[in-house]
MDTraj code that builds the backbone (N, CA, C; nanometers):
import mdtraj as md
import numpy as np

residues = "UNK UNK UNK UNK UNK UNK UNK UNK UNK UNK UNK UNK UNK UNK UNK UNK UNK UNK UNK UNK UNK UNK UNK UNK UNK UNK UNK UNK UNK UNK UNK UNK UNK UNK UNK UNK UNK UNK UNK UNK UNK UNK UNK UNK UNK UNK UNK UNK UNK UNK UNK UNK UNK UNK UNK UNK UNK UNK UNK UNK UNK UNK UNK UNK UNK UNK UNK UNK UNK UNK UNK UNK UNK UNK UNK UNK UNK UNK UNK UNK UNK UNK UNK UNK UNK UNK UNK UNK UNK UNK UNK UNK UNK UNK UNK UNK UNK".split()
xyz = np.array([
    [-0.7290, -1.4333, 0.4828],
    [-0.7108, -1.2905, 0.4583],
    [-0.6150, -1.2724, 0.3417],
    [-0.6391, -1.1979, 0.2607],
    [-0.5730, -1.1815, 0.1256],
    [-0.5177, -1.0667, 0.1299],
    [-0.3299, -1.0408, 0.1196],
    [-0.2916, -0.9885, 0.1308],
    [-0.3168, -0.8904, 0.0000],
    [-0.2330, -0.7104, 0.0372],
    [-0.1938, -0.6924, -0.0773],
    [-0.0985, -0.7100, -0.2048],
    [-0.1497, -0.6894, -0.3310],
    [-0.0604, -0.7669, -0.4381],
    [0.0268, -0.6708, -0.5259],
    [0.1692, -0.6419, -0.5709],
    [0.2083, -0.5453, -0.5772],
    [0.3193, -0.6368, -0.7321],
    [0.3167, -0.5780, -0.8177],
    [0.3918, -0.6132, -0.9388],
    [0.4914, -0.5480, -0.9472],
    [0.6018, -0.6314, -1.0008],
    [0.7411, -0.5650, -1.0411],
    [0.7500, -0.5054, -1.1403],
    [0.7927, -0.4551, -1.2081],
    [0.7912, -0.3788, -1.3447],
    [0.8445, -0.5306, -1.4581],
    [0.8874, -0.6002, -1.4174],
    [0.9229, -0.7292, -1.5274],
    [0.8299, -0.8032, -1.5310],
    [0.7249, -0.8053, -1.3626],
    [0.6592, -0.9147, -1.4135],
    [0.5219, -0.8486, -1.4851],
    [0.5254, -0.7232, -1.5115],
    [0.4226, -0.7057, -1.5656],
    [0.4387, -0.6825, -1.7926],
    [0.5679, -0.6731, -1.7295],
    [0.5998, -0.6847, -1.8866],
    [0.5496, -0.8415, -1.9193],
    [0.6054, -0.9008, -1.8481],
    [0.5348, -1.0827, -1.8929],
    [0.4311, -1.0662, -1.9180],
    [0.3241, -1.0751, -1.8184],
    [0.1820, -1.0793, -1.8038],
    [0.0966, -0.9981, -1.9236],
    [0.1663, -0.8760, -1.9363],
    [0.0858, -0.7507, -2.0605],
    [0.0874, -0.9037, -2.1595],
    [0.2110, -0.9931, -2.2195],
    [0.1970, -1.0420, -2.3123],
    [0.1208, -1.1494, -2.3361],
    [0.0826, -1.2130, -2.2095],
    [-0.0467, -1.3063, -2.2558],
    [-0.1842, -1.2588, -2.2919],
    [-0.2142, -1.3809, -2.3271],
    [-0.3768, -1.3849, -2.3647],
    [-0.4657, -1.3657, -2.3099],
    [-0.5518, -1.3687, -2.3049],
    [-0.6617, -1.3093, -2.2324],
    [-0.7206, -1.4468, -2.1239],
    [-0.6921, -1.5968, -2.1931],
    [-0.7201, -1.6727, -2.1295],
    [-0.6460, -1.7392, -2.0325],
    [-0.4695, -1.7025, -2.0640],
    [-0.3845, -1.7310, -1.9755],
    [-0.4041, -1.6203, -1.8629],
    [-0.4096, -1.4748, -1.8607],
    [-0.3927, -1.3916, -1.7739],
    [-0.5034, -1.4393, -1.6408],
    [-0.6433, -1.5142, -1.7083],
    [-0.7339, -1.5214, -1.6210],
    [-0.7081, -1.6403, -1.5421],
    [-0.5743, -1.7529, -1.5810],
    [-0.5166, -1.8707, -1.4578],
    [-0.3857, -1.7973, -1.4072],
    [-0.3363, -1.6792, -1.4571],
    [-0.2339, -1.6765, -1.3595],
    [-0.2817, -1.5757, -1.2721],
    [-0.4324, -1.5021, -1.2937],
    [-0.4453, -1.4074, -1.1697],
    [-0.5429, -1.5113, -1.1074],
    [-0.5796, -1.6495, -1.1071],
    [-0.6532, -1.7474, -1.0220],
    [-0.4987, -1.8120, -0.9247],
    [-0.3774, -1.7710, -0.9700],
    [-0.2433, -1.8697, -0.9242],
    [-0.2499, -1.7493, -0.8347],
    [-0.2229, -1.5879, -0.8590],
    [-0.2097, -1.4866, -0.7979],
    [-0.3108, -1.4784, -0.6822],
    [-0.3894, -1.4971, -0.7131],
    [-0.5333, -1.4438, -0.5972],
    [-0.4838, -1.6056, -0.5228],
    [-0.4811, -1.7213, -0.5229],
    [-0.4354, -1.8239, -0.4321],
    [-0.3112, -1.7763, -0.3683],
    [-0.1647, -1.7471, -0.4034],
    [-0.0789, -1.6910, -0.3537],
    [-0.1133, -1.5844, -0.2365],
    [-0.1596, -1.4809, -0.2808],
    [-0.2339, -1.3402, -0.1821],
    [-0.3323, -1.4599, -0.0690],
    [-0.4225, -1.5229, -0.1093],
    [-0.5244, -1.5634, 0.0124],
    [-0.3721, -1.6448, 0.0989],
    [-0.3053, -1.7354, 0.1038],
    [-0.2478, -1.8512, 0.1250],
    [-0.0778, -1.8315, 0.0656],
    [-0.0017, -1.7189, 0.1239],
    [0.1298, -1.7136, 0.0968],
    [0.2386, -1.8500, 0.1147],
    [0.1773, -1.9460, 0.2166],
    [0.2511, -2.0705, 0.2197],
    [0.2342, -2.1785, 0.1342],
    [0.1554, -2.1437, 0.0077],
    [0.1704, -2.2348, -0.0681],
    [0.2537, -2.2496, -0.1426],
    [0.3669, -2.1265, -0.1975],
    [0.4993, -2.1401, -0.2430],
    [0.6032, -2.2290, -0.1780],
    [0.7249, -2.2418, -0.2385],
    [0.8447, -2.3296, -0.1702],
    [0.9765, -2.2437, -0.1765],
    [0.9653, -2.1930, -0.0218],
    [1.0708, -2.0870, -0.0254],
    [1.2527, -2.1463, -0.1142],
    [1.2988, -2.0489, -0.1610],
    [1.4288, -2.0843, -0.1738],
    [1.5429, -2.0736, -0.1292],
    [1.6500, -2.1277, -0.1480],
    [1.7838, -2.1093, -0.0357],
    [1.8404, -2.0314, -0.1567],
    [1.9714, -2.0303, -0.0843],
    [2.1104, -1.9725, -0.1402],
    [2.0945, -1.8652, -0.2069],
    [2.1248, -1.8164, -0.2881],
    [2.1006, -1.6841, -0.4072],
    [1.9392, -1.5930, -0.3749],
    [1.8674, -1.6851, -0.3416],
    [1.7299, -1.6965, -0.4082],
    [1.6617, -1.6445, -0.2033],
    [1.7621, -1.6910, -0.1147],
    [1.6396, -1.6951, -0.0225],
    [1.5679, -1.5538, -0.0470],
    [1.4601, -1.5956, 0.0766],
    [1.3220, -1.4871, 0.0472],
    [1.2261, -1.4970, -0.0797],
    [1.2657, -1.5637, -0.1715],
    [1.1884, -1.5860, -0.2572],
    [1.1135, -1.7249, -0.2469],
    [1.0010, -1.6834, -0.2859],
    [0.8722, -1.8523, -0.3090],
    [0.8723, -1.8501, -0.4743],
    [0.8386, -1.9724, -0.4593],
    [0.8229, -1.9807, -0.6181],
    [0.6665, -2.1014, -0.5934],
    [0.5429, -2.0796, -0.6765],
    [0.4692, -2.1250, -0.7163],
    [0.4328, -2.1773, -0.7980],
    [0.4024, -2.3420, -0.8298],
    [0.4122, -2.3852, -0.9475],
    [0.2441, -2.4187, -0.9738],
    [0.2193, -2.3853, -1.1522],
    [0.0786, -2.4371, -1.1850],
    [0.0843, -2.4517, -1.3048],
    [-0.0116, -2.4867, -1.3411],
    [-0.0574, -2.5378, -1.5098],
    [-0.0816, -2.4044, -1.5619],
    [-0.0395, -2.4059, -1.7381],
    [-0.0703, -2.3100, -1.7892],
    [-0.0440, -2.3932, -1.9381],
    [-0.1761, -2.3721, -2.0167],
    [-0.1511, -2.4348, -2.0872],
    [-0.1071, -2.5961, -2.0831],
    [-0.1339, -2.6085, -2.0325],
    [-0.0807, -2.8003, -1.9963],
    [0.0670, -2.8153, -1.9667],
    [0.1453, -2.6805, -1.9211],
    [0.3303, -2.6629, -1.8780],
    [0.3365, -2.6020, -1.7851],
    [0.3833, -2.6693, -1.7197],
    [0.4229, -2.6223, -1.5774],
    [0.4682, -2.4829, -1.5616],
    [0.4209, -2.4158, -1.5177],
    [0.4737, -2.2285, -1.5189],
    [0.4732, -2.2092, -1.3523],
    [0.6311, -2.1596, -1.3342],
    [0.6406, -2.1012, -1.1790],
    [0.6188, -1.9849, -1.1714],
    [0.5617, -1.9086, -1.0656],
    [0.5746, -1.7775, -1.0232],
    [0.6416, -1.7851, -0.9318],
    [0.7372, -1.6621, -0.9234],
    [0.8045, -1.6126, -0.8418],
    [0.7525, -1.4791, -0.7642],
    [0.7701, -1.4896, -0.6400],
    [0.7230, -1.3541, -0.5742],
    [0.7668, -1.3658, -0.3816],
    [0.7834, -1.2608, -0.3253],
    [0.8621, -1.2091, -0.2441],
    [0.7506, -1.2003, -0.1428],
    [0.7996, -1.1866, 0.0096],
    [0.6664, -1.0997, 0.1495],
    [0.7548, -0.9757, 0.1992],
    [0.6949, -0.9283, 0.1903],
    [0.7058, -0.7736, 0.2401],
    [0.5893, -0.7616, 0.3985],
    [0.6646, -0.7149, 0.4531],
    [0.8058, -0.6541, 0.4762],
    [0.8891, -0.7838, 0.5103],
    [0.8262, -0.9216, 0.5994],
    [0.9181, -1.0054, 0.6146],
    [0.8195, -1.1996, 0.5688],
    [0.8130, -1.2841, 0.6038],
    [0.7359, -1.3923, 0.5571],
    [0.6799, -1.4460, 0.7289],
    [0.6815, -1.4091, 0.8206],
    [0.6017, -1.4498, 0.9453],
    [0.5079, -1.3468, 0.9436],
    [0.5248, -1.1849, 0.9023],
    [0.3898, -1.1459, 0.9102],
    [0.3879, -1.0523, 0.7998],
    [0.3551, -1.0787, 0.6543],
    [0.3287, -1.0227, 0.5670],
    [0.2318, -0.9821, 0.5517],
    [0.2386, -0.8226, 0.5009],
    [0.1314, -0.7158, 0.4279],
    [0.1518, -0.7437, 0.2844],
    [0.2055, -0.7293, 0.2019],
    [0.2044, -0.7595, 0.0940],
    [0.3028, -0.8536, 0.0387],
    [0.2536, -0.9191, -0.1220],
    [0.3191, -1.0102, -0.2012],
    [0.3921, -0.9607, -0.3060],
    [0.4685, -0.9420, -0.3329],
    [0.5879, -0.8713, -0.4641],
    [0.5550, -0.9881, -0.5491],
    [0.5007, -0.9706, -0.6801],
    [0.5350, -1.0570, -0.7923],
    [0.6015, -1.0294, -0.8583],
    [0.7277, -1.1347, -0.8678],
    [0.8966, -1.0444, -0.9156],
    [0.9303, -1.1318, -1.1046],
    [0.8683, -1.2905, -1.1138],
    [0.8348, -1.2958, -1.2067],
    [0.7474, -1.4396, -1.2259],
    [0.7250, -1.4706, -1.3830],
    [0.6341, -1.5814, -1.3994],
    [0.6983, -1.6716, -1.5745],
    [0.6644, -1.7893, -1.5786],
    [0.7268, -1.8452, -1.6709],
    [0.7525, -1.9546, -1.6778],
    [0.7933, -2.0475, -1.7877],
    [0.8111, -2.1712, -1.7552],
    [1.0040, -2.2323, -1.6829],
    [1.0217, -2.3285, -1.6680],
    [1.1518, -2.3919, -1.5747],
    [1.1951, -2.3304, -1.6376],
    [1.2142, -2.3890, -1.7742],
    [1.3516, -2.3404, -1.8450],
    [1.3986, -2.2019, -1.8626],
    [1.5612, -2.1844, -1.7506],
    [1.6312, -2.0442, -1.7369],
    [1.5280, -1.9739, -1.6513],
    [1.4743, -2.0360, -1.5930],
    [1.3812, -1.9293, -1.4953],
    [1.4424, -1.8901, -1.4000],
    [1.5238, -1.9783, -1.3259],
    [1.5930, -1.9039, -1.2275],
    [1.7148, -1.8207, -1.2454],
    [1.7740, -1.8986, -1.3480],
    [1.9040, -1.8308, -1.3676],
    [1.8576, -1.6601, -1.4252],
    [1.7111, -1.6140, -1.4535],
    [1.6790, -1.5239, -1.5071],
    [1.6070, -1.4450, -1.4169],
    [1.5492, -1.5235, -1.2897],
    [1.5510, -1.4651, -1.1633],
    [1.6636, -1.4129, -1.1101],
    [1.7500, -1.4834, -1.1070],
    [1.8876, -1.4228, -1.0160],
    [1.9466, -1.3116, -1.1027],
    [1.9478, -1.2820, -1.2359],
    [2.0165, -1.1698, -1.2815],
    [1.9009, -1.0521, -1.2506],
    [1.7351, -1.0681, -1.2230],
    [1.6659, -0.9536, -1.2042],
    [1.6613, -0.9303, -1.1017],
    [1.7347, -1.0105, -0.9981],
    [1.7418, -0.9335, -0.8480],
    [1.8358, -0.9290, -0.7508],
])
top = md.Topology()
chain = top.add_chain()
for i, resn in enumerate(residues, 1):
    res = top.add_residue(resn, chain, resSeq=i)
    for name in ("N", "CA", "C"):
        top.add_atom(name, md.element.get_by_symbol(name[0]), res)
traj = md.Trajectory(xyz[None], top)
């Protein structure tokens, strides 16, 4: 069952800026996330509640980040909060939330 999918206002500033051929693997990473929310790796400290999802893009590893609403045992929807490669990703997560 594929939840609903709900964008942050940052991560859609990302996304507007790709290509047409990247947008179509990160909404194949997105639509896997929504069917299958446990395929992320939740985080501790700063970060809990957040999953982060890792996939190819371009041949570089790019994580998404995104949230369960209302809680992660029985989620209605997925917050995509952002997307990008390692480098400063988190430290750029933690100042957007």
């Amino acid at each position: 069952m594929a939840l609903a999918v709900v964008a942050t206002p940052s991560f859609a500033r990302i996304a507007k800026k790709l290509h047409a051929r990247e947008k179509k693997v990160l909404d194949q990473a997105v639509k896997s996330v929504a069917d299958d929310p446990a395929l992320g790796e939740e985080k501790k400290g700063d970060l809990s509640g957040v999953f982060v999802y890792k996939f190819k893009l371009n041949q570089q590893e790019t994580l998404l980040a995104y949230s369960l609403k209302p809680d992660k045992h029985s989620p209605d929807e997925v917050v995509l909060l952002a997307v990008g490669p390692h480098e400063n990703f988190y430290a750029q997560l933690k100042r957007s939330s």
